[in-house]
LUMLODO-495189 format. One line per field, with one value per residue (C-alpha): x, y, z; residue number from 1; residue in one letter. Coordinates in nm, 3 decimals. Example, Ala and Ser with C-alpha at 12.3 -4.5 7.8 and 13.67 -1.06 7.14 Angstrom:
c1	[1.230:1.367]
c2	[-0.450:-0.106]
c3	[0.780:0.714]
i	[1:2]
aa	[A:S]
// end
This chain:
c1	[0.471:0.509:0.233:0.391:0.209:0.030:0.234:0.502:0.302:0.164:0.546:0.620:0.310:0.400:0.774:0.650:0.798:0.631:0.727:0.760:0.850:1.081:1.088:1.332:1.430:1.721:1.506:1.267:1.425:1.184:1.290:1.195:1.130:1.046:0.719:0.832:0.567:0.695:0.609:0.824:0.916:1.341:1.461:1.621:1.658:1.615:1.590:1.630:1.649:1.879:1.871:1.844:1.575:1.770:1.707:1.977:1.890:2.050:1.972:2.117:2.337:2.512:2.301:2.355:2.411:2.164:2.246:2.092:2.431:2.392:2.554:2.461:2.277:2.183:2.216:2.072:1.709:1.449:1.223:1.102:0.971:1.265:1.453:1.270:1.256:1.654:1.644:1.435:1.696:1.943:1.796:1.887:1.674:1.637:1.781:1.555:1.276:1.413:1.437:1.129:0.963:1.182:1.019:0.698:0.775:0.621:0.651:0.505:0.721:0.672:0.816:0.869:0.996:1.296:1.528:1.792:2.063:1.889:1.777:2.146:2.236:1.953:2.070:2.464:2.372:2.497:2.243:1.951:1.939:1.620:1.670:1.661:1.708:1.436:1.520:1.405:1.424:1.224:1.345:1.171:1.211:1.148:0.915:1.219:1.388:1.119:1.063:1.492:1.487:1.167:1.416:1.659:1.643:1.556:1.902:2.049:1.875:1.703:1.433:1.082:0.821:0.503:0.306:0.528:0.714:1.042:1.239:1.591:1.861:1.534:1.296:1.007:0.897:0.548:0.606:0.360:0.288:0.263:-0.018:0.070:0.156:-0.139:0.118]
c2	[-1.026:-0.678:-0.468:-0.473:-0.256:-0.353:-0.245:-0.484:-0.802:-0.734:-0.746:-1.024:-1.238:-1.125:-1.234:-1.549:-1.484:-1.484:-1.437:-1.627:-1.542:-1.746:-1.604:-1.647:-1.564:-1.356:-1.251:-1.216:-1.343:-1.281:-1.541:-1.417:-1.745:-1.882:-2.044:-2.393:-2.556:-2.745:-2.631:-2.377:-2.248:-2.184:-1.925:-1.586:-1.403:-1.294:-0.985:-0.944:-0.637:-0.527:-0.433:-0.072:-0.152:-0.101:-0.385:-0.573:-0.743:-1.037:-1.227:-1.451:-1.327:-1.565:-1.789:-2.152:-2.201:-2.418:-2.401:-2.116:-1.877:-1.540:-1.184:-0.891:-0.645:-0.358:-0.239:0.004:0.010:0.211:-0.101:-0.447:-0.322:-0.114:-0.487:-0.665:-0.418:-0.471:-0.811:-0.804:-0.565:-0.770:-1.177:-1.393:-1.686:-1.737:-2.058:-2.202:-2.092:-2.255:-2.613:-2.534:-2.498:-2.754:-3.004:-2.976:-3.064:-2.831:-2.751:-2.355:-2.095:-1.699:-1.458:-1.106:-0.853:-0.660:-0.426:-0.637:-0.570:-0.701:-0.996:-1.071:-1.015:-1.215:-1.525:-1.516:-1.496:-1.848:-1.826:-1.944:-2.140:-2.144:-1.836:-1.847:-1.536:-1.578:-1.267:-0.915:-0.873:-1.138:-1.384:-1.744:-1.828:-2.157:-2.133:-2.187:-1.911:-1.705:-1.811:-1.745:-1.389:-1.360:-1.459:-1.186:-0.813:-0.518:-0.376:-0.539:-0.443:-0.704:-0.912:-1.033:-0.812:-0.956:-0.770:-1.092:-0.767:-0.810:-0.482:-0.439:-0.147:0.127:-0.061:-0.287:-0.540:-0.805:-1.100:-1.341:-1.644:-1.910:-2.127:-2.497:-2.700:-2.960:-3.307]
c3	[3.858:3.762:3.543:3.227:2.928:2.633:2.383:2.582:2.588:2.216:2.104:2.304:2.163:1.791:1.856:2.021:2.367:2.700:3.021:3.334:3.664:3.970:4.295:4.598:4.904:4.804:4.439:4.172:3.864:3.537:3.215:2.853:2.679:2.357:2.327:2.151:2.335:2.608:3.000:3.093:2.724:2.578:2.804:2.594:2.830:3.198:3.388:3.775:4.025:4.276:4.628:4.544:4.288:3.954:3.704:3.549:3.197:3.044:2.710:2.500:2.196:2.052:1.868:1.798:2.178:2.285:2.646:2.874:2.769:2.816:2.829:3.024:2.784:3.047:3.406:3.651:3.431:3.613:3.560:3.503:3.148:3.042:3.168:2.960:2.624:2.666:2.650:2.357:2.214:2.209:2.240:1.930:1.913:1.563:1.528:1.775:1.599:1.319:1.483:1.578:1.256:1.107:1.319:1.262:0.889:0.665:0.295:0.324:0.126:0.121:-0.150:-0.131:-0.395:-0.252:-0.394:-0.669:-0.407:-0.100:-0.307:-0.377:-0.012:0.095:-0.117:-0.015:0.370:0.504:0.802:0.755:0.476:0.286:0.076:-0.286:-0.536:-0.811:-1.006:-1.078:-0.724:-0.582:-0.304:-0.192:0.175:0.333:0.682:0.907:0.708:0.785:1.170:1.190:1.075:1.363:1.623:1.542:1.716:1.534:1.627:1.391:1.099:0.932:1.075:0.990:1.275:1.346:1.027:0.830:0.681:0.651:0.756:0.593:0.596:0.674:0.424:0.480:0.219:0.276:0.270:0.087:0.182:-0.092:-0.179:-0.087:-0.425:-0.458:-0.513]
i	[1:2:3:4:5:6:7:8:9:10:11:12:13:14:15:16:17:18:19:20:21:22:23:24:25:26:27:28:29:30:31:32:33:34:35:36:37:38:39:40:41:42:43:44:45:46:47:48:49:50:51:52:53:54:55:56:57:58:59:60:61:62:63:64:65:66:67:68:69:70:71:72:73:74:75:76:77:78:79:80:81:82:83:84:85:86:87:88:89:90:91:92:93:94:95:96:97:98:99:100:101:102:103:104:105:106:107:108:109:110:111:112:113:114:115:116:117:118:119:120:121:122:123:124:125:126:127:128:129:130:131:132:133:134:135:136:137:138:139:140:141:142:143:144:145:146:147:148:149:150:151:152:153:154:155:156:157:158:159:160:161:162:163:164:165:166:167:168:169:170:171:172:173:174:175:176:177:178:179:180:181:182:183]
aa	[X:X:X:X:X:X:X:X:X:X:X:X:X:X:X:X:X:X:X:X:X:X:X:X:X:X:X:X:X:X:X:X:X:X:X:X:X:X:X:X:X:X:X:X:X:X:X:X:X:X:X:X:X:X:X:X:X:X:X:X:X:X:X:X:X:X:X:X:X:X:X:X:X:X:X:X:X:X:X:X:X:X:X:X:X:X:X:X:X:X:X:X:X:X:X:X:X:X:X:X:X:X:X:X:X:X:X:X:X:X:X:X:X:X:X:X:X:X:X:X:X:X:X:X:X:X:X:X:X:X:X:X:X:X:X:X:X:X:X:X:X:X:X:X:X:X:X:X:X:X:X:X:X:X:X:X:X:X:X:X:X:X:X:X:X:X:X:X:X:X:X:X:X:X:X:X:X:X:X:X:X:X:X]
// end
């Protein structure tokens, strides 16, 4: 596979994504996945070059499509990294990190203290569930809330990075992570 950079394979690690490669005859095709811990990961994403070298980039955007549906996100790219940094521009995969932490059935909440008109925001949003407003500007989120907004780009604005900050309209806010309730 290509040399790709640290900084590259530290976001893809915090984002939990990795990278696997398929080669052909005809081409070297290069899948972004999800790790959700089966062989072979949930692809996001996939970038593959042409016969003059360019990379095309592809990744999946419309979320809640479980099959491997995607859209092309960016064409003629000098490289496999500058491939791959568009598909992370543009992948959604939060719902599948979702399932994923839905299924391993556990109780863990995290609260942050936004801004009173994020924390209303936050609350109406109808994807994911798992948000509550608590008031004076604090939110509770579930840990597949949490794992969703992980899954979406930074493009679009709001999304939880891998410092579990959650980074909204040019603001960041920490995100704590609740003690578990002792039943």
């Amino acid at each position: 596979m290509a040399v790709i950079d640290r900084s590259l394979t530290g976001q893809l690690k915090r984002r939990r994504l990795f990278l696997t490669q398929e080669r052909s005859d005809v081409a070297e095709i290069v899948y972004v996945c999800v790790d959700d811990g089966l062989p072979g990961g949930f692809p996001v994403g996939y970038v593959i070059p042409s016969r003059a070298g360019a990379w095309s980039a592809y990744a999946r955007v419309r979320p809640g499509v479980r099959v491997f549906a995607t859209d092309e996100v960016g064409t003629g790219l000098p490289d496999v990294v500058e491939a791959v940094r568009a598909v992370l521009d543009h992948a959604r995969y939060g719902d599948v990190l979702f399932a994923l932490e839905q299924e391993t059935d556990r109780d863990g909440t995290y609260t942050a203290k936004v801004r009173r008109e994020h924390a209303a925001w936050f609350a109406a949003l109808d994807a994911p569930e798992g948000i509550t407003q608590l008031g004076d500007g604090r939110i509770r989120l579930t840990a597949p809330a949490v794992a969703y907004l992980r899954g979406l780009p930074a493009r679009l604005g709001c999304h939880v990075d891998g410092d579990d900050r959650i980074r909204l309209a040019g603001e960041s806010y920490v995100l704590t992570r609740e003690p578990r309730r002792v039943r």
